[in-house]
GUMAR-275678 format. One record per atom (N, C-alpha, C): y, z, x. Coordinates in steps of 0.05 Angstrom, whole numbers, plus 5000, padded with zeros to 4 digits. Example, Ala and Ser with C-alpha at 12.3 -4.5 7.8 and 13.67 -1.06 7.14 Angstrom:
<atoms>
488651565264 491051565246 493451565264 495551425257 497951435273 500151575258 
</atoms>
This chain:
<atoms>
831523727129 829823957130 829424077102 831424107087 831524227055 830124017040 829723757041 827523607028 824823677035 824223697056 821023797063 820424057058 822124297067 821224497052 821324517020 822424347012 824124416978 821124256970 819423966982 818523896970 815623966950 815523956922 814624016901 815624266893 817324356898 818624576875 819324496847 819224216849 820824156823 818424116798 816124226809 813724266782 813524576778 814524686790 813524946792 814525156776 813925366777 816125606763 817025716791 818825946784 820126056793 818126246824 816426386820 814426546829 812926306847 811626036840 810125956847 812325746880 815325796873 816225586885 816925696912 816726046910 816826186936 813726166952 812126056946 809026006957 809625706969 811225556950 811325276961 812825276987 814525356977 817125417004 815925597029 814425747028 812025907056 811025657056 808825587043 806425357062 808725167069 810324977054 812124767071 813224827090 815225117095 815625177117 812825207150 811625367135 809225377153 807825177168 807024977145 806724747151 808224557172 810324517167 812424297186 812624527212 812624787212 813024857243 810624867257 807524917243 805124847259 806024647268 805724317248 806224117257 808124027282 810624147279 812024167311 811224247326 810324477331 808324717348 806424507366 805024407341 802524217354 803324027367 804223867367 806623517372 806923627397 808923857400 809623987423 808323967448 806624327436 804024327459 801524157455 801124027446 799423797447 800123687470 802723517469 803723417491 803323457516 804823807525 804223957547 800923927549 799024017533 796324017540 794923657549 795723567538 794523307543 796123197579 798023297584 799823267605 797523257628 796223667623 794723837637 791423707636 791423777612 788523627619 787923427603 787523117613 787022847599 784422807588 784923017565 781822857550 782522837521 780822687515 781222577478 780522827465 778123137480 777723237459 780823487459 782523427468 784523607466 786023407447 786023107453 788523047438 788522927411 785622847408 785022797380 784822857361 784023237368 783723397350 786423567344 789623507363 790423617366 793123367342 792023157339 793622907326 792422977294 789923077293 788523057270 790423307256 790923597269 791723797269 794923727255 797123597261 799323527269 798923387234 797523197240 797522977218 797123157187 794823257183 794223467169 796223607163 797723847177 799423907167 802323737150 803023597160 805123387146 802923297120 800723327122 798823187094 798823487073 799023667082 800023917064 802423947046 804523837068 808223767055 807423587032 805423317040 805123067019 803323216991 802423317003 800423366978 802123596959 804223816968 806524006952 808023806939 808523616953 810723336940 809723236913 806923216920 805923086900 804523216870 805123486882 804623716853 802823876854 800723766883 798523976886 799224136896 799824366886 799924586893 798024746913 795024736893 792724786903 791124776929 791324456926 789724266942 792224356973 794224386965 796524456996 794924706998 796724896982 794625167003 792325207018 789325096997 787025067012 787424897038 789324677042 788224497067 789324717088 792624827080 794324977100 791725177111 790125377097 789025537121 786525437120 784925137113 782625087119 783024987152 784724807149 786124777182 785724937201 787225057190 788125327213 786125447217 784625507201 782225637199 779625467223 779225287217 777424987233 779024967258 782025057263 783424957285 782825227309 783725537296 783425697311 780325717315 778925687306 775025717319 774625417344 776725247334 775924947350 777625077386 779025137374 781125237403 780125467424 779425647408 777525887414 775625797432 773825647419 771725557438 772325407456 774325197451 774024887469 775325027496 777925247495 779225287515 778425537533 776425647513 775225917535 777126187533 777826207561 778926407574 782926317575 783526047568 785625927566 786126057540 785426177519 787026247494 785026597500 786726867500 785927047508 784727067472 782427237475 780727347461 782727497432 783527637446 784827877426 787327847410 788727627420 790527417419 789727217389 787227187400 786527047372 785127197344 784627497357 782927647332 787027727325 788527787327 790327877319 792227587302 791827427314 792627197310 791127177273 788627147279 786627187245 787127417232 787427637233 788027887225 790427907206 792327807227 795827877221 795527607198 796127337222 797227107203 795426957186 793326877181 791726867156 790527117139 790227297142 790127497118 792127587111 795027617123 797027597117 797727327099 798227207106 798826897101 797526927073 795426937069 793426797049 793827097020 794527317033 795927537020 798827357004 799827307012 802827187008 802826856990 799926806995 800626526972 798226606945 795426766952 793626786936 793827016919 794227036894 794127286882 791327416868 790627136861 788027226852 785327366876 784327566868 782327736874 780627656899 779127346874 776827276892 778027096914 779826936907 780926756939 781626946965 782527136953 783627396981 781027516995 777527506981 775927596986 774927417000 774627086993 773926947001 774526857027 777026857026 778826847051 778327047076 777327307066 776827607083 774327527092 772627407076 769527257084 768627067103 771326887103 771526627127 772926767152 774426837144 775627057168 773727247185 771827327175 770327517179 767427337200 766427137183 765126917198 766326847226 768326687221 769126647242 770326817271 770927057258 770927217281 767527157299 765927327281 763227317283 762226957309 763026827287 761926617301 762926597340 765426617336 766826667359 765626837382 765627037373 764327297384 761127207395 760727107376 758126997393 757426797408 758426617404 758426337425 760426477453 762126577450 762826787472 760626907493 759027077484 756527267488 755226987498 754526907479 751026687492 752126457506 754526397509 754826157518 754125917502 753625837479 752025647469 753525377467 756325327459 758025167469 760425307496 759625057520 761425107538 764525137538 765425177544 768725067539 769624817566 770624717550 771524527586 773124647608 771824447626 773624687655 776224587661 778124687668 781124787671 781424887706 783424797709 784824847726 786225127732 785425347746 787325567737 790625597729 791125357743 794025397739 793925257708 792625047704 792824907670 792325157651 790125287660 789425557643 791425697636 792725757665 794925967652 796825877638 798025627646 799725487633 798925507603 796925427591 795925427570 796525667555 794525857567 795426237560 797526277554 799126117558 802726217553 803026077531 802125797535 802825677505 801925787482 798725787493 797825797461 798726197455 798926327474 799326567459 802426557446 804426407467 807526387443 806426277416 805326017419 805025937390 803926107374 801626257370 800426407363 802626697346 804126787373 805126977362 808126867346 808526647352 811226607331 809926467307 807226397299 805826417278 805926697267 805226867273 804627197266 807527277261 810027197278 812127327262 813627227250 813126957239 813726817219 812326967188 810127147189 808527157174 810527417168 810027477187 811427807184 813627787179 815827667188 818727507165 818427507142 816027327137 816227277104 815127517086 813127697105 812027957087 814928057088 816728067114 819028307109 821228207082 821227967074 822127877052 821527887028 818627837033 817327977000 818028176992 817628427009 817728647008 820628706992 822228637022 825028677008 825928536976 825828316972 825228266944 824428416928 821528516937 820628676905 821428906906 822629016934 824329266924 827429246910 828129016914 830528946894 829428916861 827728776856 825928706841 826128906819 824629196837 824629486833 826429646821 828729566837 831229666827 833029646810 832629316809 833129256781 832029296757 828829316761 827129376730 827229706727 827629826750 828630106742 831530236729 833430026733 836330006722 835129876695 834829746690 833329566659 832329806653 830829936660 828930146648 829830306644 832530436651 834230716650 835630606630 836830356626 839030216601 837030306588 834630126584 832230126556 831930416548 831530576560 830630896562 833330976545 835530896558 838131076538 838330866506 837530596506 838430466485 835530526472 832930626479 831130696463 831630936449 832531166460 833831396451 835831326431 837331196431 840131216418 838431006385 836630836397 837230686369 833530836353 832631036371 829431206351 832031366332 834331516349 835931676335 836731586312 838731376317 839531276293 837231086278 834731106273 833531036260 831831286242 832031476259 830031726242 832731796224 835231806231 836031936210 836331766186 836731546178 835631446152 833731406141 831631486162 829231456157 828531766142 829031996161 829332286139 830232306120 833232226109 834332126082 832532016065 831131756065 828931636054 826631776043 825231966069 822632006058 823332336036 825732486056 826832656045 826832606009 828832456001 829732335972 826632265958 824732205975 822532055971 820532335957 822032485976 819932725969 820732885950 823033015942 825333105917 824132885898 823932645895 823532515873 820132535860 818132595877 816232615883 815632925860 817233165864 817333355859 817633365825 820533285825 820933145790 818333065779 817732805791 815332705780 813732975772 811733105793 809933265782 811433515759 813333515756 814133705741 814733595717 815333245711 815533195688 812932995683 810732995685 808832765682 808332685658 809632825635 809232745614 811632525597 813632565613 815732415603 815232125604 815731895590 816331685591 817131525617 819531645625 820331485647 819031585665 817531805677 815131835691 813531585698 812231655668 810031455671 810231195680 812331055673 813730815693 814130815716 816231015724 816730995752 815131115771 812731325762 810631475778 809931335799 808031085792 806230975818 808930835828 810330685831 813430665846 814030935866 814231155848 815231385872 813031435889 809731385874 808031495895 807831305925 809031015910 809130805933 811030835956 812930985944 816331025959 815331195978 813831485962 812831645985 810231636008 809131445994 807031366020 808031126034 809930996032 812130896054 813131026073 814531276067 816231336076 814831506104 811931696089 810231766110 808731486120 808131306114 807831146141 809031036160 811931046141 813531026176 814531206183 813831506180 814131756198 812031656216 809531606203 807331636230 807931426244 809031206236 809130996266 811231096279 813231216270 814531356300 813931516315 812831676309 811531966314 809331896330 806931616326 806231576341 807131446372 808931356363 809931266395 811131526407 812931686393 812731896405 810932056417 809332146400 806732236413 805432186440 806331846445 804031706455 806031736486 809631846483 811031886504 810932136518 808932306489 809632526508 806632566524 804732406519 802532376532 802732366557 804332036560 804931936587 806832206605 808432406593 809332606598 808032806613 805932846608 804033116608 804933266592 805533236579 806833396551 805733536524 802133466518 802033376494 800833636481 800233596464 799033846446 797634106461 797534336462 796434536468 794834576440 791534586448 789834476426 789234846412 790334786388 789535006374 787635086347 785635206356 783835196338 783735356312 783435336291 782535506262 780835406244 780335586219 779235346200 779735186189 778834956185 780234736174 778134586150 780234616122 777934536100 778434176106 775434086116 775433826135 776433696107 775233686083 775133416063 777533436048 779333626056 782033676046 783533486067 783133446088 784533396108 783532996109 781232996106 780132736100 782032636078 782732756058 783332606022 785932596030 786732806050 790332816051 790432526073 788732466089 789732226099 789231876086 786631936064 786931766042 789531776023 790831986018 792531916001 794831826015 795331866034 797331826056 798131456063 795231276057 794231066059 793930946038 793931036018 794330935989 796530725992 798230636001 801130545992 801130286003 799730246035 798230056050 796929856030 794330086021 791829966009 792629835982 794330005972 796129815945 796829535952 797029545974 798729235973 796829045981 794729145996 792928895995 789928955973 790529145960 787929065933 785629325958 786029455965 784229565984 783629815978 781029845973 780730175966 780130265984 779630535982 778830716002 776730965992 775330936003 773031095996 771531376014 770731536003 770831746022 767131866015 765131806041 762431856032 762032226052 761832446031 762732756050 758932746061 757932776074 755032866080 755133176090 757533296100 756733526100 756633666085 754933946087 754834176065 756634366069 757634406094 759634546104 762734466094 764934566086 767334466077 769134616096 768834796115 770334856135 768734876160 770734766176 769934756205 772834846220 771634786252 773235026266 774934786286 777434696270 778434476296 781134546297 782934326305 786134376315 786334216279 787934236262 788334116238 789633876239 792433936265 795133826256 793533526280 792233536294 790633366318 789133156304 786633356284 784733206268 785933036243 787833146237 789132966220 790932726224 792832716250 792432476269 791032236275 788632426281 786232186283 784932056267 784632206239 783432156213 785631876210 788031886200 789931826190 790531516211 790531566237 790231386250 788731126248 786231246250 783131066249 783430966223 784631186187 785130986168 786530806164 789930856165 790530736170 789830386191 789130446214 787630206222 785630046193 784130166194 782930056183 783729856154 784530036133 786929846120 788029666127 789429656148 791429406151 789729226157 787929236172 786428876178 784228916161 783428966135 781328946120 781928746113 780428586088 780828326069 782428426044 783528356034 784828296004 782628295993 782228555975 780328605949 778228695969 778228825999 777229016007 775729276004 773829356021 774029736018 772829826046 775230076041 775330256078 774030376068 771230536086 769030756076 768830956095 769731196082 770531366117 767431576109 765631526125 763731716123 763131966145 763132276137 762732416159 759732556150 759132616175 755632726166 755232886192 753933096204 752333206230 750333016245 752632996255 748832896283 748633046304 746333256307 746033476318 747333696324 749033746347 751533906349 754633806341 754033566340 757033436336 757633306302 760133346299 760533216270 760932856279 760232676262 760432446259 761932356244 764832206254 767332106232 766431776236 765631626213 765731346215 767831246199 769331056207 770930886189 771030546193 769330536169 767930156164 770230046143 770629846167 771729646144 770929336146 771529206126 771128906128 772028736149 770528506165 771428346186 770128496210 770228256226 768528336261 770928246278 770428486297 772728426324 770428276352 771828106365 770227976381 769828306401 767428246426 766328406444 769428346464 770528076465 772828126485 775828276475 776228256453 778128526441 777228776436 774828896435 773829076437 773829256453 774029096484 773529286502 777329336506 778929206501 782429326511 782429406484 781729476455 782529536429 784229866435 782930016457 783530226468 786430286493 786530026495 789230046519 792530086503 794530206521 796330176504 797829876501 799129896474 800329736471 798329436460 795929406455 794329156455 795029256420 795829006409 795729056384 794328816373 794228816345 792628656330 794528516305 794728396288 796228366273 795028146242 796128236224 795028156200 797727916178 795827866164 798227726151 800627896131 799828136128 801128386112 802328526135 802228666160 803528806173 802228816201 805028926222 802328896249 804129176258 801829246280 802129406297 803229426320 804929736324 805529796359 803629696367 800629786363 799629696390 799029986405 800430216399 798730466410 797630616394 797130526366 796530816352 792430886358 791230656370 788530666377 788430816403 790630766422 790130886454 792031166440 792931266424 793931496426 791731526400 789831516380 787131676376 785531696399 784631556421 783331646440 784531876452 786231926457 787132116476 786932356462 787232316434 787732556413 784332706415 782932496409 780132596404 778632726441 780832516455 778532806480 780333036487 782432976470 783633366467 781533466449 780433446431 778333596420 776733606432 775633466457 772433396468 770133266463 772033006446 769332866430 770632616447 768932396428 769232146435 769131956418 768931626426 770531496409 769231086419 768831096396 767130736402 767330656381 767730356377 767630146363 766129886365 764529846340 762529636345 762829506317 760629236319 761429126289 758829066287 758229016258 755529066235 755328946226 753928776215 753928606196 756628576169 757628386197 760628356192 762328566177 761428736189 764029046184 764429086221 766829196213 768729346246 767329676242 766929736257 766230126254 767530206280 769930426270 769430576287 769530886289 767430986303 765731186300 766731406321 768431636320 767931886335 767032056327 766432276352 763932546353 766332686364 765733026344 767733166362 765233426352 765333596372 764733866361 763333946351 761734026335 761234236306 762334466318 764034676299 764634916296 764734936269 762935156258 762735206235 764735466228 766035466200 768235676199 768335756172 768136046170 768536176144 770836156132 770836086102 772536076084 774936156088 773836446083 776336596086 778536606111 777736496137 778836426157 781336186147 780236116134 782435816130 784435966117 787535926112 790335866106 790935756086 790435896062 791235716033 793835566041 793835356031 796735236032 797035165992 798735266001 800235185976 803635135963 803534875953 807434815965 808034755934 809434985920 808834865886 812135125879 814135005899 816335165883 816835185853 817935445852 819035465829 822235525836 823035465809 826435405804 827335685814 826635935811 826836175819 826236295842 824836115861 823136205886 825336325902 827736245917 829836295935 832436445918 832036565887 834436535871 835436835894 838836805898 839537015910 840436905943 838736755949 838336695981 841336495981 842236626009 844136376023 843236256040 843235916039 842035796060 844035626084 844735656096 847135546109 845935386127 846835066113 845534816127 847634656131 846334586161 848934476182 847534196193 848934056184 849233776201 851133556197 851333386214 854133216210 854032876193 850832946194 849532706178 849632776138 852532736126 852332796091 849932726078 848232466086 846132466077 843132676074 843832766098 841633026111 841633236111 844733336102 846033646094 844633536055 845133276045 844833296013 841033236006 840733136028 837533286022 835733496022 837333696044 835633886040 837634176023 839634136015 840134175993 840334145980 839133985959 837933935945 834634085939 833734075971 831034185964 831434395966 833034645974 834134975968 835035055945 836834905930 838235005911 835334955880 834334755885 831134765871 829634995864 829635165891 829435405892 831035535876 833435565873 835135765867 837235835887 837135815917 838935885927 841535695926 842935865946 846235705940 847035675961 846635395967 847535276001 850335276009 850835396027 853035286054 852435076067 854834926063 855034676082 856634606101 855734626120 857534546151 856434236168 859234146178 857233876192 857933906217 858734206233 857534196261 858034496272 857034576294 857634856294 858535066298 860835016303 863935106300 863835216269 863835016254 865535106227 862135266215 859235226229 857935406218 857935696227 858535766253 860035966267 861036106239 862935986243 865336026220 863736216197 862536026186 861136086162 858836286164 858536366179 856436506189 856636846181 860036786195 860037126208 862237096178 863136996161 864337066138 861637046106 860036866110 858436946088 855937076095 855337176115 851637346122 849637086103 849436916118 846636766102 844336936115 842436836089 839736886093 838436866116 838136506126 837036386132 839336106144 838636036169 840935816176 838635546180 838735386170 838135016182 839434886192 839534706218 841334686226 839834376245 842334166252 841034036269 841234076290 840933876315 841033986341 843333846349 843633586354 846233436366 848633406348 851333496347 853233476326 856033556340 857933356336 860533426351 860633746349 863633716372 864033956364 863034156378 860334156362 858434446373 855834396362 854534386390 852434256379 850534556371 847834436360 846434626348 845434896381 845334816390 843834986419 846435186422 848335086426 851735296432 850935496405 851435326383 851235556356 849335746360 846835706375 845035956371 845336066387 845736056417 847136276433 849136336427 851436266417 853236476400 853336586393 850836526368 850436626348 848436956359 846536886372 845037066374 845737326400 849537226404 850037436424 852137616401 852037586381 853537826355 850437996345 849938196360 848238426350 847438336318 849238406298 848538386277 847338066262 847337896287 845737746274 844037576297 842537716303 840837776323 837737576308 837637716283 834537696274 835237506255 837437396238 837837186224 836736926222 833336836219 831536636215 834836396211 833136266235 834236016249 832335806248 832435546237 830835426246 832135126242 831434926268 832734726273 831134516278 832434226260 831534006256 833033826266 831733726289 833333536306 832033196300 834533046296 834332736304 833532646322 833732746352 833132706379 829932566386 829932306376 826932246384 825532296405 826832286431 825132456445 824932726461 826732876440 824833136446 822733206450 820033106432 817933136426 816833166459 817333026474 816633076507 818933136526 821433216517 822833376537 822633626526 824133816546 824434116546 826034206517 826834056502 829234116473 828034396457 827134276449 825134476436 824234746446 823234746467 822734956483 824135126483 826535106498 829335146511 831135346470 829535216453 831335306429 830535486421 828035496433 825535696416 825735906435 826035986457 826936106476 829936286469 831235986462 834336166469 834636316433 831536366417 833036466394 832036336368 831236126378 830635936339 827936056344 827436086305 824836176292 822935856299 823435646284 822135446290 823635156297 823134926296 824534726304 822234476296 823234316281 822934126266 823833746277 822033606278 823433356284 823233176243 825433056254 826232886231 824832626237 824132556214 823032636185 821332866189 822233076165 820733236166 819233326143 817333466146 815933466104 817233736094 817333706076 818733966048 817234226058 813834066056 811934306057 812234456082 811934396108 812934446123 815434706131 817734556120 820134756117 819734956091 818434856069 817835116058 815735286066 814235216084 812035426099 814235676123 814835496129 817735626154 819135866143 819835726124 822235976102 821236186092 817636186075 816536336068 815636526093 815336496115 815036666136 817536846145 819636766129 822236976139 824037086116 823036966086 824037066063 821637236042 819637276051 817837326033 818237536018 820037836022 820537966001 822737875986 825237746003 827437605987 827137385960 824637325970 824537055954 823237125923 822437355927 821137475898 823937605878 823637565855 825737675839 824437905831 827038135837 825238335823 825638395792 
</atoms>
C-alpha cells in the first residue's frame, strides 16, 4: 500500500508530495470503490453499458497512480478529476432516479471543488474547475427536465440497491475529502504556530541586535559629527585641508546609515498605526532640497555622480511637515544615486503645476514596466554593483507623501528613470519659518551642569564632548541609581540620559526624580537605543511621566542643541 500511495514523491518537493499522496490515495480507493460496486451492479443489471464504462473508470484510475510514478504530476491530477468529472455526469444520467439528485450536486460541490481546492493552487485551474462543475450541474439538470437521454430501466429493488451503493460511495468520497481538508487545516495551523514562535524569536533577536547596532552606530556618526565641527572651525589649517573631504565622507556615512535604519523603523511604525502626526509650518523648500543633496554627497562620491538641483519656483517658502518632506526628498535621492551609472547625474527639479508643487528626480538607466509596477511594494529591492537596498525605503516614500496628500509615479524617458511626486502648494511667509542655526561657541553653556547618564562609555564620551565645547562641565553616570545620586548632590542644569541601563533604568530615574518638588522642572531629556520605540508606547509614556524631549540614537548635535536652547536660553548667555 505505501508503494502506491508513496508513488512519485521521489521527484517532488516537499509541498507538492502532500498533493501526490491525496490523488494516489484517492485514486486506488475510487479504483476499489469501482471493482467493487461495479461488480454488485453488473450482478443487478447485465449490460456492457454499466460494465465497460465502469472497467474503463477502475482502469483509469490505477493509470493516475502510473502516471505520479512516472513524474507526471500534472497529467495525474487533470486525469484524477477529468474522470470523475465524465464519470459523475455518465452515472447521473445512465442510472436516473438509482443515484438521488442531491446526492450528486453535493457529491460535486463538497468532493471536487474541494478536492481540486486541495491539489490546485493556482487561480485559473480553481476557476476552471468551478466552470466544469458548474456545466455539468447545468447539463444534468437539464437532460433531467427534457428527458433527452433516457436512463435505463431498473428493477425497483436493483434501484434501490443501487441508491445505497452509489450514495455510500459517494459520501465516503466527500469524507475522505473532508479528512484531508481537516488535515490541511490542522497543519497550517501548526504551520502558524510555528512561524508565529519564529516570529516572536525574530521580533526579540531583531530588537536586541537594531540595539546593539545603533549604539555604535551613535558613537560613529556622533565622533563623525565633533570632528565635523573642528573641521569648520579650523579650515585653514593644513591638516584640514587633507583630512576635510575624508571627514565630510565619514559624515555623510554615518547619516546614511542613520537613514537606512530609521527607515525600517519608520516603515514599523507604519505597519503599527503609529506614524507621524503631520505637522505643518514654513519650510525654506531649497534649504531642505540642498540639505538632502549634501546628505548624498558621500554615495555620489563613490560612484563619480553628481547631483544637481534645477529650483523653478519663485517662492522659497512653502507650507509643509519639514521633518516628512525631507524624508521623501532624501529618500527619492538617495534612490536615485545608488542605481545611476558611474560618471552619472541625479537632477532633482521642482516647479508648480497648477495647485500642486512638482518634485522630479531623473536619473540615468530605464526600469522595465514589470518592476515598475512592485518598485512600490515593501521589501522589492533593487541592487547595484556599489550597494543594495532594504527594499522599503520606496514603499515607505509612498506612504510618507500621502501623509502630505500628494502622490507618487515613476516612468522612464529616453533612457532616464523619473520619479515624479505632487504634494500641495501652500505658500508661506518668511517670517513664519524658524531660523535654524547650530554654530556653538566655546562659551555658549559656560557655567551649565550637564549630567549625562548612560552605561554605554562610548555614548556618555560623545556627548560630552559635545557640552563641554560649550563650556559646560559634565557629570557622568552609567545608570540611574548613581545619577539619582548625582542629582540631588550637584543641582544640574539640565540631565541627558538613556533609557535602558542596569540598575535603574532611565524611566525609574524620572519618576523619582520628578517626585522631589525641587526638581520638578529640571529639563530632562532622553536618548534611547531601543530601536523600536519609534512604534511602541516608550516615548510617550516618558514624555508624560516628565521628560522635556526624547531622542532616538543616532541622534544629530543640531537637534540636541535645539532641545537645550529651549530650556537654557538665559543660562547659556554670559553675562
Amino acid at each position: 500500500m505505501n508503494i502506491i500511495k508513496n508513488a512519485g514523491t521521489q521527484y517532488s518537493t516537499e509541498p507538492e508530495k502532500r498533493t501526490i499522496l491525496i490523488i494516489n490515495s484517492l485514486a486506488f480507493l475510487t479504483s476499489m470503490l469501482v471493482f467493487i460496486l461495479g461488480g454488485v451492479f453488473y450482478l443487478l443489471v447485465h449490460s456492457l453499458l454499466i460494465l465497460l464504462p465502469l472497467l474503463l473508470e477502475g482502469i483509469g484510475m490505477l493509470a493516475v497512480i502510473v502516471l505520479n510514478g512516472m513524474g507526471k504530476r500534472d497529467s495525474a491530477n487533470f486525469s484524477m478529476f477529468a474522470i470523475h468529472y465524465i464519470a459523475a455526469g455518465y452515472w447521473t444520467i445512465l442510472l436516473g432516479n438509482a443515484i438521488p439528485i442531491e446526492v450528486v450536486i453535493v457529491f460535486l460541490l463538497i468532493f471536487l471543488i474541494c478536492g481540486s481546492f486541495l491539489v490546485y493552487k493556482r487561480h485559473k485551474a480553481r476557476i476552471g474547475l468551478l466552470l466544469a462543475i458548474a456545466v455539468l450541474l447545468a447539463v444534468t439538470q437539464v437532460n433531467t427536465f427534457f428527458g433527452f437521454i433516457k436512463p435505463i430501466d431498473l428493477h425497483p429493488t436493483s434501484a434501490y440497491i443501487m441508491r445505497l451503493c452509489t450514495t455510500g460511495g459517494m459520501i465516503t468520497f466527500i469524507l475522505f475529502v473532508i479528512f484531508e481538508f481537516m488535515k490541511e487545516i490542522i497543519r497550517l495551523m501548526e504551520d502558524l504556530s510555528k512561524s508565529n514562535k519564529v516570529l516572536a524569536t525574530n521580533a526579540a533577536f531583531l530588537r536586541e541586535t537594531f540595539h546593539e547596532l545603533k549604539t555604535p552606530l551613535n558613537s560613529i556618526y556622533g565622533i563623525a559629527q565633533l570632528l565635523d565641527m573642528v573641521r569648520k572651525e579650523n579650515k585653514q589649517a593644513p591638516i584640514m585641508e587633507e583630512i576635510g573631504p575624508d571627514l565630510k565622507n565619514l559624515l555623510g556615512a554615518g547619516q546614511l546609515s542613520r537613514d537606512i535604519v530609521n527607515n525600517v523603523l519608520d516603515l514599523k511604525r507604519i505597519e503599527a498605526g503609529k506614524f507621524f502626526e503631520i505637522k505643518l509650518g514654513a519650510v525654506h523648500l531649497r534649504d531642505c532640497i540642498e540639505q538632502c543633496m549634501a546628505m548624498n554627497q558621500y554615495t555620489g562620491a563613490l560612484q563619480h555622480v553628481r547631483i544637481v538641483l534645477n529650483y523653478q519656483l519663485p517662492q522659497q517658502f512653502i507650507e509643509s511637515d519639514e521633518i516628512v518632506l525631507i524624508k521623501i526628498i532624501n529618500n527619492l535621492t538617495s534612490n536615485a544615486v545608488k542605481f545611476s551609472s558611474p560618471g552619472g547625474e541625479v537632477v532633482i527639479s521642482v516647479f508648480r503645476d497648477d495647485h500642486q508643487i512638482c518634485f522630479r528626480v531623473k536619473n540615468e538607466g530605464e526600469i522595465s514596466p514589470e518592476r515598475q509596477e512592485k518598485l512600490f511594494l515593501p521589501y522589492e529591492s533593487e541592487r547595484n554593483h556599489i550597494t543594495s537596498g532594504t527594499g522599503i525605503g520606496l514603499h515607505l516614500t509612498q506612504q510618507l507623501i500621502t501623509l502630505l496628500e500628494g502622490s507618487i509615479r515613476v516612468f522612464s524617458e529616453d533612457h532616464y528613470t523619473i520619479f515624479e511626486f505632487f504634494i500641495p502648494f501652500r505658500a508661506a511667509h518668511p517670517e513664519a519659518a524658524i531660523e535654524k542655526k547650530f554654530d556653538i561657541s566655546k562659551d555658549e553653556f559656560e557655567g551649565m551642569k550637564v549630567l549625562i547618564v548612560d552605561d554605554n562609555e562610548m555614548n556618555r564620551y560623545v556627548i560630552e564632548k559635545f557640552v563641554t565645547r560649550g563650556g559646560a562641565r559634565a557629570l557622568l553616570c552609567s545608570n540611574g541609581q548613581e545619577a539619582l545620586e548625582a542629582t540631588l548632590a550637584e543641582k544640574p542644569d539640565i540631565i541627558i540620559t538613556d533609557s535602558q541601563m542596569p540598575v535603574m533604568n532611565g524611566r525609574e530615574f524620572l519618576l523619582q526624580l520628578r517626585a522631589i518638588p525641587s526638581f520638578a522642572d529640571t529639563p530632562f531629556i532622553v536618548i534611547s537605543g531601543d530601536a523600536f520605540n519609534k512604534y511602541s508606547n516608550e516615548s510617550e509614556e516618558l514624555l508624560k511621566a516628565g521628560a522635556n524631549a526624547f531622542f532616538n540614537k543616532p541622534f544629530s548635535f543640531e537637534d540636541l542643541y535645539a532641545e537645550m536652547m529651549k530650556h537654557l536660553p538665559a543660562k547659556s548667555v554670559k553675562a
